[in-house]
N, C-alpha and C positions, 0 to 999 in steps of 0.2 A: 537499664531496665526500660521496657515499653511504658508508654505513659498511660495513664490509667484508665478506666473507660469514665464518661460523664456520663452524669445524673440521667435515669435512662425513663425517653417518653416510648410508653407501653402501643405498641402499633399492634394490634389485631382484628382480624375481622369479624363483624356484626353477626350476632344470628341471624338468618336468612330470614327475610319475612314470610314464606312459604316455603314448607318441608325439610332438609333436615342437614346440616353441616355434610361438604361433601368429604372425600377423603385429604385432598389436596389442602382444602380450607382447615380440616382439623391440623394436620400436620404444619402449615403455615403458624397456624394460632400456638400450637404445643412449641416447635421450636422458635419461635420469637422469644414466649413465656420462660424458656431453658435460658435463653441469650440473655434475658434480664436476669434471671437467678444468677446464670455465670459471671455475667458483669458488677453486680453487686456483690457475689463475693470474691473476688478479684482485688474489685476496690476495700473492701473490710481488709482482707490479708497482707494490702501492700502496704495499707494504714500501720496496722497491727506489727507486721517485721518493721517499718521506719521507726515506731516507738519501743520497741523492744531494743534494735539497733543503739537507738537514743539512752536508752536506760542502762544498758551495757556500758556503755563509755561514763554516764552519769555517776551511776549509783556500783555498778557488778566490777569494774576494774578497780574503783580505791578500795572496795571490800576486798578483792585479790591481792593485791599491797599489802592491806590490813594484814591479814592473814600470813601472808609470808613473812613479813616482817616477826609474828608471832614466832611462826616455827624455825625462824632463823634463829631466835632468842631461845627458841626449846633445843635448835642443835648447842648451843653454848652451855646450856646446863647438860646434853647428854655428855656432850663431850670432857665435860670436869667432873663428872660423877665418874666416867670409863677409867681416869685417871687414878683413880683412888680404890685399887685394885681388889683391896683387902673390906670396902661397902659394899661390894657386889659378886653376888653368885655366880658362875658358869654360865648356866643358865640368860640372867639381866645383861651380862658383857655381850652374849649372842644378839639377844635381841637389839642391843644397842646397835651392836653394829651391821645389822639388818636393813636397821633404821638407814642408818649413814649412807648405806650402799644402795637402797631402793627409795623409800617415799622421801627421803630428804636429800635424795642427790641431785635435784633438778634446784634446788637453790641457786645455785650460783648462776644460773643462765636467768632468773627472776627479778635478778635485782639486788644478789649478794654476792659478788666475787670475791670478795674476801674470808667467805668458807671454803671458797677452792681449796687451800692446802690444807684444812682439816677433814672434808672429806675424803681428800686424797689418801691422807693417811692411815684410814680407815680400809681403804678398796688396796692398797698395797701389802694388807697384813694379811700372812701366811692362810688361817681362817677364813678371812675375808674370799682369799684367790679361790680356796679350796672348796670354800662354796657358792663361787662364782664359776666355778668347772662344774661344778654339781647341775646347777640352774640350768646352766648352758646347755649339758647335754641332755637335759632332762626338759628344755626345749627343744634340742633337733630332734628328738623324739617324737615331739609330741608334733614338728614341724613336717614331719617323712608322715605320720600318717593323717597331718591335715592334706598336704600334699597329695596323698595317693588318693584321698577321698574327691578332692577338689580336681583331681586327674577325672576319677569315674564319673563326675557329676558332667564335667564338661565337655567327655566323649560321650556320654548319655546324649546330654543337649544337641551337640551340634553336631554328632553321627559320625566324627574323626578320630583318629585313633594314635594314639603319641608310641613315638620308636624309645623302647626302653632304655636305649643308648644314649638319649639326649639329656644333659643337665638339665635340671628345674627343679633344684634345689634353693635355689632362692624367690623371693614372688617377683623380682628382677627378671631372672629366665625364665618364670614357668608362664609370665604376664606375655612376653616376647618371641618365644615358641608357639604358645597358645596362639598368638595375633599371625602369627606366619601359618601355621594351621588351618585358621577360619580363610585367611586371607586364601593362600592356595584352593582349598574348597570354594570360594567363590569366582574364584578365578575358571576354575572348574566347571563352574553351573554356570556361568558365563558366555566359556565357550560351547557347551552344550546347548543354552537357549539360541546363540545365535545360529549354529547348525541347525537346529530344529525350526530356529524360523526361517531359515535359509531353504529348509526342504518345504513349509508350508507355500512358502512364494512361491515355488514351481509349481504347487497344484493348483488347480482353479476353482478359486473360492465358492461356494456353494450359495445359493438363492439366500439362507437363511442367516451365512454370515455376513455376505453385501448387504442385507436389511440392516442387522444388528450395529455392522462399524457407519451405515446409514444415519441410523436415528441415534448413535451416542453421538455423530457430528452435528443433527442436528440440536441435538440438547446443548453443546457447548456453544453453538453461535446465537439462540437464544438466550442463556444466560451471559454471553457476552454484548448481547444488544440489548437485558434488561437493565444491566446495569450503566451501559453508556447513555444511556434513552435519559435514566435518571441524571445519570450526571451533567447530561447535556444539557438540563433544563431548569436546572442549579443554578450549572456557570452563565444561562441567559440571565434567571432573575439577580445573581449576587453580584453579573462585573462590575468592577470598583470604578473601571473607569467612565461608566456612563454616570456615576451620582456625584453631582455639586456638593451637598454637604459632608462637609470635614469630616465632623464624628460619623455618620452615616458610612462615608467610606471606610473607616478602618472597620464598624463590626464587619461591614460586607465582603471586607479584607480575608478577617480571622475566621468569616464563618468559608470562605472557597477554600480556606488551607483546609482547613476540616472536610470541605468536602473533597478535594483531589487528596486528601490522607485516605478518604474510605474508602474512596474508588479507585486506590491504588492496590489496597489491601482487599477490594472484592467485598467492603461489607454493606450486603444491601440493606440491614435493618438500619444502621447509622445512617446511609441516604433516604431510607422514608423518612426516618425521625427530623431528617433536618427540612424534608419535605410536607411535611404537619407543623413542624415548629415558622415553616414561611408560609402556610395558609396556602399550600400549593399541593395537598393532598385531602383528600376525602376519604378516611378508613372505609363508608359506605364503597367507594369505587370499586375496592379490592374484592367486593361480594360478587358483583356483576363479573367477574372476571372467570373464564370456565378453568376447567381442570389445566388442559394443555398450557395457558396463557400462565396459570400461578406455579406450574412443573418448573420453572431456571429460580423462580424466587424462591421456593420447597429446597431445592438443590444448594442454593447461594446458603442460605439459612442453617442449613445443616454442615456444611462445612464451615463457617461460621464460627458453629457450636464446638464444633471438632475444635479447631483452632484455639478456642478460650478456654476447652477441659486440656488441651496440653498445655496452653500458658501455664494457666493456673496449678497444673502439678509440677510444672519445671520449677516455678519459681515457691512452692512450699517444699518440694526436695531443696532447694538452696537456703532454705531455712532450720535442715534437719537439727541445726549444732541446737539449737532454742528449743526445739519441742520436747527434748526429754525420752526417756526409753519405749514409754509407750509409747509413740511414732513408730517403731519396729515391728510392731504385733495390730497395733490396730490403724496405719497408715496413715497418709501427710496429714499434717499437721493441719487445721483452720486457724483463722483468725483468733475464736475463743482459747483454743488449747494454747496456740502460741504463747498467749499470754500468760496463761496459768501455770502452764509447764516453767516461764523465764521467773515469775515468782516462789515457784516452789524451788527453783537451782539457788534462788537468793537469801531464800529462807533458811532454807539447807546450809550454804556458806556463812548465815550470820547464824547458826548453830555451833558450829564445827570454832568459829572465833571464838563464841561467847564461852564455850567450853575450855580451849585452847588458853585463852585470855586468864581465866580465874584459876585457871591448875599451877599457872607458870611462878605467882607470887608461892606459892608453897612449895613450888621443888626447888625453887632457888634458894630455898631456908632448911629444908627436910626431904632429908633422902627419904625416908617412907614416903613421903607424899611421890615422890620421885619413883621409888619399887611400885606404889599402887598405878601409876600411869601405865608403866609398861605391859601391865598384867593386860589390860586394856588394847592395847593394839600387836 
């Protein structure tokens, strides 16, 4: 995980003492103001997933123990009740063995292998098989027209078209197909762009396109000289090795790493900040500065921004298991949801126990308490 951003010093510039913010200067001031909001919540969320993280191992896995351990004790009573042919309905043996074969078949991979061969015994009875072919097909059913659905969505999308001869019957081939597909079409528009730019090279560029690839070269070597300019002026005032004092040289150490870190990564608000935090900037300067002169810092800034709205969504998609269903409808997750969402999955599992828990002393004494469960799930 990238390291986080530090506590951020607010760099913008001054109202102009005569007339009126130019365009350049507002857009400076807006996306600075953006790079602080992104950076504090950047820093909230990574907080926020470490303590959630934290709490999961803490408190959320012995509760998943807890739990299973219950319904391992609940398959023991199904299981001796299924035994005693003549306590249970038609009906109650169905669902018992329901039970066996779906929400309490993952036992054994939890922490109980010694249900293994009573579940087993349950998924090898004739019933059991026979509506385990039922499910079955009544999944590839339902798999043929997610499939065919999932075919149109993503020849809609990507404008290719699948030979009805090819398996993708599984999401193994249809994933694999699919990637050879896109893949071929790009391969396609590949060599078409370079044809195309092959034919553009023979013609002779026109007044207004030599302008144009003109002034984006000169935009780039300005923003590449705004930010060496800064960094150059860093590494005079922080080299370590011109300072006699011991402590002196390590901050002046840790503050160059920081700054060959920013200027590696292009960010020039992190080198003003460390240039106001060395008494080596004046916010006032950046006023006097005209439009042209603040254009590679507008630019640097803005990509910047760019940069810290994808961190920050990659790394709350990498959170999605914590936030809860709503993350699917109303998207990633923040800091505040994180949290609320990993308490309310907690809430919910010390539910599902405390129910779990107080049912079990009575079915283990009384089959009705035992028939009224089943009614129930």
């Amino acid at each position: 995980m990238p390291k986080a951003p530090r506590p951020t010093v607010v760099i913008h510039i001054p109202a102009p003492t005569a007339g009126a913010f130019s365009k350049a200067q507002k857009d400076f001031n807006r996306l600075s103001k953006r790079i602080q909001k992104l950076e504090k919540e950047l820093t909230n969320f990574r907080t926020a997933a470490d303590d959630v993280r934290r709490l999961v191992q803490a408190e959320y896995r012995p509760l998943q123990v807890q739990l299973n351990a219950a319904r391992a004790e609940l398959t023991g009573i199904l299981d001796g009740a299924y035994q005693q042919e003549k306590k249970l309905t038609t009906r109650e043996r169905t669902k018992i063995r329901e039970l066996m074969t779906t929400a309490l078949a993952d036992l054994p991979a939890l922490g109980h292998p010694e249900l293994q061969p009573v579940l087993d015994r349950y998924a090898a009875e004739p019933a059991a098989t026979a509506a385990a072919k039922k499910r079955a097909k009544a999944e590839a059913a339902f798999d043929r027209d997610a499939t065919d659905l999932l075919r149109d969505l993503f020849e809609e999308q990507f404008g290719v078209r699948f030979d009805p001869k090819v398996d993708i019957s599984t999401p193994e081939k249809f994933e694999a197909y699919a990637a050879r597909l896109v893949a071929e079409q790009g391969a396609r528009r590949h060599a078409e762009e370079e044809a195309a730019e092959a034919r553009r090279a023979t013609r002779k560029k026109s007044a207004k396109q030599l302008a144009t690839e003109a002034r984006k070269a000169a935009e780039e070597k300005a923003t590449t000289q705004s930010v060496r300019a800064l960094y150059r002026d860093l590494v005079k005032a922080l080299h370590p090795d011109r300072e006699p004092d011991a402590a002196e040289k390590i901050r002046k150490t840790a503050l160059l790493q920081r700054v060959t870190a920013a200027y590696e990564n292009n960010e020039l608000l992190t080198l003003l900040r460390l240039q106001l935090e060395l008494d080596r900037l004046d916010p006032a300067h950046l006023e006097t500065l005209a439009d042209a002169q603040l254009a590679p810092y507008v630019k640097l800034l803005r990509d910047q921004a760019q940069e810290l709205e994808q961190t920050l969504f990659e790394e709350q998609m990498a959170e999605q298991q914590y936030a809860g269903p709503s993350a699917f409808f109303y998207g990633p997750p923040s800091a505040h949801t994180l949290r609320q969402n990993y308490e309310l999955m907690k809430a919910n599992l010390l539910t599902n126990i405390a129910g779990l828990t107080q049912a079990l002393p009575y079915m283990r004494t009384d089959v009705a308490a035992m028939k009224a469960f089943l009614t129930t799930v």
